[in-house]
N, C-alpha and C positions, 0 to 999 in steps of 0.2 A: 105427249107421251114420249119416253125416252125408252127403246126398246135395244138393248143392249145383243147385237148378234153371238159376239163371239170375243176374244180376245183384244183385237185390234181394231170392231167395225161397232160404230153403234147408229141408231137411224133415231132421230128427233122429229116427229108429225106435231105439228099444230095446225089439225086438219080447218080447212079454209085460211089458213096465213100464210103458212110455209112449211118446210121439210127442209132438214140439217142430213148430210148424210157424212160422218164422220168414220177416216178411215187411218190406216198408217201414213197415207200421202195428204191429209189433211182434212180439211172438210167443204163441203161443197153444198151452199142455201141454192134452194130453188124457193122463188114465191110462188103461190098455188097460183098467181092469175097468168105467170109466165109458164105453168105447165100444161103441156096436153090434156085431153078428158079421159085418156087413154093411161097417161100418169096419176094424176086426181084419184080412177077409181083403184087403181094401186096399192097407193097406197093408203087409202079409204079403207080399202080390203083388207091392208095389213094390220092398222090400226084396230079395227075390229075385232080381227079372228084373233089378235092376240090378249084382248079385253077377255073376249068368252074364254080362252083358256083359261086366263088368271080367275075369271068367275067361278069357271068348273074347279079349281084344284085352290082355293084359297082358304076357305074351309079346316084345311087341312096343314095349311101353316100354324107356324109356330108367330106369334106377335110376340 
């Protein structure tokens, strides 16, 4: 999932292989088996809660 923060930052999860975290100073791969379980549930968490927003309000897009 490619989750766009802001202007400049965007974060790339492919939970269980890696994490892209792309910024104005470049971008920065971590592999999940080189990250902490502290990082992992992270962005595990991130990845999620931004799934169930898009569930709750998708509805409500225009396709």
């Amino acid at each position: 999932m490619m989750i766009k923060i802001n202007a400049k930052e965007s974060v790339e999860i492919v939970e269980g292989v890696f994490v892209n975290v792309i910024n104005a100073s470049g971008s920065k791969y971590h592999s999940w088996d080189e990250m902490t379980e502290v990082q992992q549930q992270c962005f595990s968490g991130l990845n999620r809660e931004v799934q169930d927003v898009y569930k709750k309000y998708q509805s409500g897009m225009v396709e």
